[in-house]
C-alpha positions as a Python dict, from the first residue, in 0.01 Angstrom:
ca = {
    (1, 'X'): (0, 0, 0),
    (2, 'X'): (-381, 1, 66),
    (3, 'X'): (-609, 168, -175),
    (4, 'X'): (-652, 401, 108),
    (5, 'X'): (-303, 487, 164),
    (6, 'X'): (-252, 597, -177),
    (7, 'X'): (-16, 894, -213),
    (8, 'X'): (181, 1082, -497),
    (9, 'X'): (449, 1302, -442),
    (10, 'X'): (742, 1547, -660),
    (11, 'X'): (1024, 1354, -871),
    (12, 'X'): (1305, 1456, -661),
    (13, 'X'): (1544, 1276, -893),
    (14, 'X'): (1882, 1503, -860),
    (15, 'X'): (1905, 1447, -1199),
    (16, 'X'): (1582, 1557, -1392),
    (17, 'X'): (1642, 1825, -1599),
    (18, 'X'): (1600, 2139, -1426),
    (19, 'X'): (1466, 2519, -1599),
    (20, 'X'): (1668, 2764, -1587),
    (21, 'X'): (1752, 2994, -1259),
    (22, 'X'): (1541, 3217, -1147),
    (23, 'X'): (1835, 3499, -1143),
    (24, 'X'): (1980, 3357, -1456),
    (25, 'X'): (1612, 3427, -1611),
    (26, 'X'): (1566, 3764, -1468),
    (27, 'X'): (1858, 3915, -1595),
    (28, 'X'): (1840, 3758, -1930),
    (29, 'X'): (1491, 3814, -1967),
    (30, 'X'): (1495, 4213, -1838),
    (31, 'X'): (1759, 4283, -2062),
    (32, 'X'): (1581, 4107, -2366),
    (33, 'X'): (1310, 4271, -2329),
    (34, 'X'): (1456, 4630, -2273),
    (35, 'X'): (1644, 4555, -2659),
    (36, 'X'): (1275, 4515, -2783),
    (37, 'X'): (1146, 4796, -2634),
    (38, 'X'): (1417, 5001, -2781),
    (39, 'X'): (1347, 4847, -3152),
    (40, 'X'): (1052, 5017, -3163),
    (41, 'X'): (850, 4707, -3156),
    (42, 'X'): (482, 4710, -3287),
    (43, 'X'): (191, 4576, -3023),
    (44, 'X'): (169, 4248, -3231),
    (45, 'X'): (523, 4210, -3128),
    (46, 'X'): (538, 4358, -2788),
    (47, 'X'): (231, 4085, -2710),
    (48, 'X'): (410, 3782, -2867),
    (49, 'X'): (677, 3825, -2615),
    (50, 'X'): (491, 3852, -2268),
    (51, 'X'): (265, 3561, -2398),
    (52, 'X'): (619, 3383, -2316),
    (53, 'X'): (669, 3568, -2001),
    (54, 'X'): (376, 3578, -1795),
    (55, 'X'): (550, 3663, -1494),
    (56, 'X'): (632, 4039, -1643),
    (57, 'X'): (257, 4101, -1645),
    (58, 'X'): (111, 4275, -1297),
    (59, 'X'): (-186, 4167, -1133),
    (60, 'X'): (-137, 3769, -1055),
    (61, 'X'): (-49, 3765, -667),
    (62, 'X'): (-236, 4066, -557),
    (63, 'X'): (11, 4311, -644),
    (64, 'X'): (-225, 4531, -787),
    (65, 'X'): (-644, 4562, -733),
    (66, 'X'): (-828, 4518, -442),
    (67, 'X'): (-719, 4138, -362),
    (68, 'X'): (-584, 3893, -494),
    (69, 'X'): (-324, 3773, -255),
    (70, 'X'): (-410, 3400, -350),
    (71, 'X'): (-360, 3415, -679),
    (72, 'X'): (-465, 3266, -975),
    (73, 'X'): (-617, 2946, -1062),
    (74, 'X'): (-327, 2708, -1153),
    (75, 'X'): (-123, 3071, -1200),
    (76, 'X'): (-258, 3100, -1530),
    (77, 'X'): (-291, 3420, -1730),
    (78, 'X'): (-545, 3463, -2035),
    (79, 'X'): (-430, 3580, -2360),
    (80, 'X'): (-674, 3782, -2585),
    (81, 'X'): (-929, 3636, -2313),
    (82, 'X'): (-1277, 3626, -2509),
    (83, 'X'): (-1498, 3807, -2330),
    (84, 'X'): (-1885, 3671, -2451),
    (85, 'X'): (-2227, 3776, -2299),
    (86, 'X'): (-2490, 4035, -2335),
    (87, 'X'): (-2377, 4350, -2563),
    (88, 'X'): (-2033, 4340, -2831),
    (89, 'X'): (-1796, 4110, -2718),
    (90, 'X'): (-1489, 4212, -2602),
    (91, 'X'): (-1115, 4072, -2599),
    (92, 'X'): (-864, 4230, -2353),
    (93, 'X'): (-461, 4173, -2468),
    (94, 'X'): (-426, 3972, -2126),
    (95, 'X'): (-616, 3851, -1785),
    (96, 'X'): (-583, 3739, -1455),
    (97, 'X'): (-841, 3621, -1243),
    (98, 'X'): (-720, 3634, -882),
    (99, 'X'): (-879, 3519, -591),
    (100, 'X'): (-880, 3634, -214),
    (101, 'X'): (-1102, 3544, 62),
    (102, 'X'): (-1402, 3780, -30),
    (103, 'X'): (-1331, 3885, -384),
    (104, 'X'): (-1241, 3727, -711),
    (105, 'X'): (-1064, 4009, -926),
    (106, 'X'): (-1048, 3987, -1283),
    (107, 'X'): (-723, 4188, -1388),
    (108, 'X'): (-713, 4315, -1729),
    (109, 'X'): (-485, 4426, -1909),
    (110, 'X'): (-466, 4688, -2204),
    (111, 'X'): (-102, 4725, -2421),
    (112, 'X'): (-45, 4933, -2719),
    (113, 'X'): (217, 5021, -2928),
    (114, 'X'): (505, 5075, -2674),
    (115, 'X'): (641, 5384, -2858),
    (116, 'X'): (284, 5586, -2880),
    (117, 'X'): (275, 5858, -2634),
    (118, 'X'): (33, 5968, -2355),
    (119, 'X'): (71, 6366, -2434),
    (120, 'X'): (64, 6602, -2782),
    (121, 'X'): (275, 6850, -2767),
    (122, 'X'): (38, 7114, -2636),
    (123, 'X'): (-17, 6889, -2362),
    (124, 'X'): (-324, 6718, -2472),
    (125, 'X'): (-404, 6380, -2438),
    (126, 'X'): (-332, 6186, -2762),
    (127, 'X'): (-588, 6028, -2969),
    (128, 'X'): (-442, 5655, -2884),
    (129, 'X'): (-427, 5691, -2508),
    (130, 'X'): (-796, 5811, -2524),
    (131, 'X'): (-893, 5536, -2695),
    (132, 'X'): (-718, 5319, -2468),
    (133, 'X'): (-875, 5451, -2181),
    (134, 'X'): (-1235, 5388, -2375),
    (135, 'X'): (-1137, 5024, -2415),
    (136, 'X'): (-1127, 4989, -2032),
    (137, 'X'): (-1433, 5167, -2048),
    (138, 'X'): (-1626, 4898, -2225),
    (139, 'X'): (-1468, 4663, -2015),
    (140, 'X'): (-1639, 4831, -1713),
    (141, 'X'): (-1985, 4837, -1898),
    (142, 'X'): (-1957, 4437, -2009),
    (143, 'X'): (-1895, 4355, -1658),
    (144, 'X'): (-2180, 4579, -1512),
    (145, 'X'): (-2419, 4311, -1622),
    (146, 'X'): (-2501, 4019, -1378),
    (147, 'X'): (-2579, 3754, -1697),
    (148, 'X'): (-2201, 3834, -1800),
    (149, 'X'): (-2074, 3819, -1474),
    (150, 'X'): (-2245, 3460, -1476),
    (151, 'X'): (-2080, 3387, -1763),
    (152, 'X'): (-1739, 3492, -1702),
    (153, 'X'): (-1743, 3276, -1423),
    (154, 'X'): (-1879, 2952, -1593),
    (155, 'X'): (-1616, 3051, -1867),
    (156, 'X'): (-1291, 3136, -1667),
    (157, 'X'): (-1317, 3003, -1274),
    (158, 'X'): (-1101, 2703, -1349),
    (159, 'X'): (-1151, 2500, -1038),
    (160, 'X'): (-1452, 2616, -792),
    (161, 'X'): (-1652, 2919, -941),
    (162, 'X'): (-1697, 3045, -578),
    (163, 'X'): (-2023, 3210, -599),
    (164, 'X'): (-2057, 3371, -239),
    (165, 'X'): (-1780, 3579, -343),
    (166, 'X'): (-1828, 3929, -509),
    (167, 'X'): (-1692, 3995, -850),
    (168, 'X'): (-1416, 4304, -824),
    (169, 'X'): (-1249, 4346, -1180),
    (170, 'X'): (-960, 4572, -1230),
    (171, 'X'): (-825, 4719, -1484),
    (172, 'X'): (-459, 4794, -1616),
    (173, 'X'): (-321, 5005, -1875),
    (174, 'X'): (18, 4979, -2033),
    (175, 'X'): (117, 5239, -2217),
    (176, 'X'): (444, 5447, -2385),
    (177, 'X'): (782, 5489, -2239),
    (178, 'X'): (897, 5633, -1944),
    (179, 'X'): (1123, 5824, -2157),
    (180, 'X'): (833, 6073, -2254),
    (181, 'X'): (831, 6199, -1894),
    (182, 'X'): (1214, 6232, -1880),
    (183, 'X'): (1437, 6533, -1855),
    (184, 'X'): (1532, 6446, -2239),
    (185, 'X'): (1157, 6417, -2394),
    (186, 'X'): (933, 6545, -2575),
    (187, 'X'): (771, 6783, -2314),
    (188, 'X'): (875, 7121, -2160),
    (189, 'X'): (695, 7020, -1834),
    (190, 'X'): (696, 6599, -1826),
    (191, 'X'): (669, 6656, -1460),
    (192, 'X'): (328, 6830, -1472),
    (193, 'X'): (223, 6603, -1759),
    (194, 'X'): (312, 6300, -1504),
    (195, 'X'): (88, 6455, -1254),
    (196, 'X'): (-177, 6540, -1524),
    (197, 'X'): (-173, 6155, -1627),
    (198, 'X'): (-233, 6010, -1267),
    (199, 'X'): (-554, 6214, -1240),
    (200, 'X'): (-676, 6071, -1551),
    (201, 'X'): (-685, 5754, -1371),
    (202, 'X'): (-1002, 5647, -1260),
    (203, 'X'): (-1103, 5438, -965),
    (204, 'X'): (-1020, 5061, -1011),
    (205, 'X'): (-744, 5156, -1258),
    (206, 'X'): (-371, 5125, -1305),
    (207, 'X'): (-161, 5336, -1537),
    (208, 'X'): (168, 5185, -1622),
    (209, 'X'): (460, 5238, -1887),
    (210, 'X'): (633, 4923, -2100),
    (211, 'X'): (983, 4988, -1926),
    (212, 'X'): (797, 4906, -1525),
    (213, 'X'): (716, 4567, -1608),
    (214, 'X'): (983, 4317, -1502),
    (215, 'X'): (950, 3957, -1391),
    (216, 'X'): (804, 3827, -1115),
    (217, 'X'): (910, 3585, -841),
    (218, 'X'): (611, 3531, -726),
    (219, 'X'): (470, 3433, -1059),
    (220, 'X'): (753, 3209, -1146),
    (221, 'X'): (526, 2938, -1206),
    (222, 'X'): (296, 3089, -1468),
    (223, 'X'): (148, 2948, -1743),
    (224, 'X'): (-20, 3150, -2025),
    (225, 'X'): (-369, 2978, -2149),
    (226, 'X'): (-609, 3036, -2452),
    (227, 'X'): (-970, 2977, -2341),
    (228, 'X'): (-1129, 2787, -2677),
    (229, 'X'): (-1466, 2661, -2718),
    (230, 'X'): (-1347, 2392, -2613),
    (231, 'X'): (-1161, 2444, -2272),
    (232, 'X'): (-853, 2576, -2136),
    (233, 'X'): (-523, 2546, -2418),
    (234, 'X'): (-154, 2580, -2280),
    (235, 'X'): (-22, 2855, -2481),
    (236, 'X'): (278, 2852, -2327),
    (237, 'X'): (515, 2810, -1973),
    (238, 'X'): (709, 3007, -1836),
    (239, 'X'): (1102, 2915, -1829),
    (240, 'X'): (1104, 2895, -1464),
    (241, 'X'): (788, 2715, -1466),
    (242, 'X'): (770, 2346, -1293),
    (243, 'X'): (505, 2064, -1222),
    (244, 'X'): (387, 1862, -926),
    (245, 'X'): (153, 1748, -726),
    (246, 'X'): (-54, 2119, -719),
    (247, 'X'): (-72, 2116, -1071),
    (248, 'X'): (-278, 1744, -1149),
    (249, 'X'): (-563, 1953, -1200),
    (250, 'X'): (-430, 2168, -1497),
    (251, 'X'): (-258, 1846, -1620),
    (252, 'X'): (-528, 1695, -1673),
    (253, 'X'): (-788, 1980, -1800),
    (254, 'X'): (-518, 2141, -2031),
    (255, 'X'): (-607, 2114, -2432),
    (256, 'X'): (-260, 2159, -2668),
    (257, 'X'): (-42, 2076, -2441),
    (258, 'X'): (263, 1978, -2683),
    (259, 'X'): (225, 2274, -2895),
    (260, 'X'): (215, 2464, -2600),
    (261, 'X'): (522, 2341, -2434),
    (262, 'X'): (683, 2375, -2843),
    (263, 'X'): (632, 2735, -2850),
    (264, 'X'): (772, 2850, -2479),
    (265, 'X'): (1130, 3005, -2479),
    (266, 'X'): (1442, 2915, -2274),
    (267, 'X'): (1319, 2564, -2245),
    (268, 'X'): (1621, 2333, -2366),
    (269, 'X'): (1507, 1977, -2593),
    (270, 'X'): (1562, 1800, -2218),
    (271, 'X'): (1354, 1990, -1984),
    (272, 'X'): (1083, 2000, -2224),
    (273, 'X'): (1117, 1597, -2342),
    (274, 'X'): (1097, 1595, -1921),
    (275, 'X'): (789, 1853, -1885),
    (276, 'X'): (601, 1610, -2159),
    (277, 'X'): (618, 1301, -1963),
    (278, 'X'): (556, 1529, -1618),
    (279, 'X'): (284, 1644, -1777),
    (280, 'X'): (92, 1306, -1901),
    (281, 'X'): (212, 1177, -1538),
    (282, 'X'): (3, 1433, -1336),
    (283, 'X'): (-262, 1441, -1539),
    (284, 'X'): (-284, 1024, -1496),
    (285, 'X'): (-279, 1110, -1116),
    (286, 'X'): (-558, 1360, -1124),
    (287, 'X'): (-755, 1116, -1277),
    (288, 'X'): (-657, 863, -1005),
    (289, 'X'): (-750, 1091, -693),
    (290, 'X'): (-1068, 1147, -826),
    (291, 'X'): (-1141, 795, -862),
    (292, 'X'): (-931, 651, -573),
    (293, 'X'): (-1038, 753, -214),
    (294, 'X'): (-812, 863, 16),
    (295, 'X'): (-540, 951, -222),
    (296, 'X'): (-274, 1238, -77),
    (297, 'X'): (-17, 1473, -164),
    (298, 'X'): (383, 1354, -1),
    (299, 'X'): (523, 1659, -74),
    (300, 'X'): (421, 1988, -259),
    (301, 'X'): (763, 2026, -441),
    (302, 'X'): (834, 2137, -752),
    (303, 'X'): (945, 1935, -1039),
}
């Protein structure tokens, strides 16, 4: 093969070690998380968890926001993504930046305590879900200056930092139970306090409880990063997560990449012995297509 025939393509080997089902994770991983929810988990705790599970978090196909619908940058989502730029620095729980043919949309992403509630019981709002809101709030205001918007994107566009396209952010809140607004809660009208809480939403919003997130298909693939001072860390994969040829770049960008793989969950000693070599493998490649004209994906599979 001639330098300029050089191709790469998926191991297809019918015997690699392969992660775990998608239905197999989605039922084990809903019902996990529903016994957390009912432990009365603190936000420390309730955090830890999606860290592992990207794919529960909305926002990362366009599901939410005003685009989106290509995703994100090697389906990554930011954990306690450090905001830095003109004014107090902020840190939102989680973030996707999503892409679509005009926009890129930041999506971020508030939690709290799962059990604190939206309403007192003279149907004000509580003090925590106020405060919550004000957090998006100084989200807004960091992102209303054009020197941070240049520096989110120097910080957090992974790949091309697409400059022609506007900057749309959006904003997610996840907040209490659904139980609150139940026929057995708290409230002697949870129907008018439902109402109440959707008008509290402001544009470029999204209001949602603990118990509506549930995994993902389309995010199956997800990967959840730390952005250091020093680049892009692999926090963790996601169980159903697998590599090939559309992930050299990540391969070879990614910091912490054995710690990383270490701390994901429902990964057996095989798959992630096999996700260590796939890893060094892809990131070799990269390396070699940037160097080597002409090189070309085989196959987009998944490993």
């Amino acid at each position: 093969m001639s330098v300029l025939d050089r191709s790469y393509e998926a191991d297809e080997d019918p015997s690699r070690p392969r992660p775990i089902a998608w239905d197999d994770y989605e039922s084990r991983s809903f019902a996990e998380w529903g016994a957390l929810l009912d432990s009365d988990p603190a936000e420390a705790s309730a955090q830890a968890w999606l860290e592992l599970h990207p794919s529960f978090l909305p926002g990362g196909f366009g599901d939410i926001g005003p685009g989106g619908h290509h995703g994100s940058e090697w389906d990554a989502l930011f954990r306690e993504a450090p905001l830095k730029g003109l004014g107090k620095d902020r840190r939102p729980d989680f973030m996707w930046v999503t892409r679509s043919s005009s926009l890129i949309t930041p999506i971020l992403i508030e939690i709290e305590k799962p059990s604190r509630r939206w309403f007192k019981s003279d149907g004000r709002p509580t003090r925590a879900v106020v405060e919550a809101i004000d957090q998006l709030t100084d989200w807004k205001v960091w992102f209303s200056s054009p020197e941070n918007q240049s520096i989110f994107r120097s910080t957090f566009m992974l790949g091309e930092k697409y400059e022609n396209r506007a900057l749309e952010p959006h904003y997610v809140l996840i907040f209490g139970r659904s139980s609150e607004f139940g026929a057995e809660g708290p409230h002697a009208n949870p129907d008018w306090l439902r109402y109440k809480r959707d008008f509290m939403r402001r544009e470029n919003e999204n209001f949602m409880t603990f118990d509506s997130l549930r995994p993902h298909r389309e995010n199956d693939d997800a990967i959840t990063l730390s952005m250091t001072t020093n680049g892009p860390a692999l926090w963790a994969v996601s169980p159903t997560f697998g590599t090939g040829p559309t992930f050299m770049r990540a391969a070879e960008r990614l910091l912490d990449v054995d710690a990383g793989l270490a701390r994901s969950t429902y990964i057996g000693a095989d798959r992630r012995q096999y996700l260590t070599q796939r890893f060094k493998h892809w990131k070799d490649e990269s390396i070699k297509e940037r160097t080597i004209p002409g090189a070309k994906p085989m196959s987009l599979s998944r490993e």
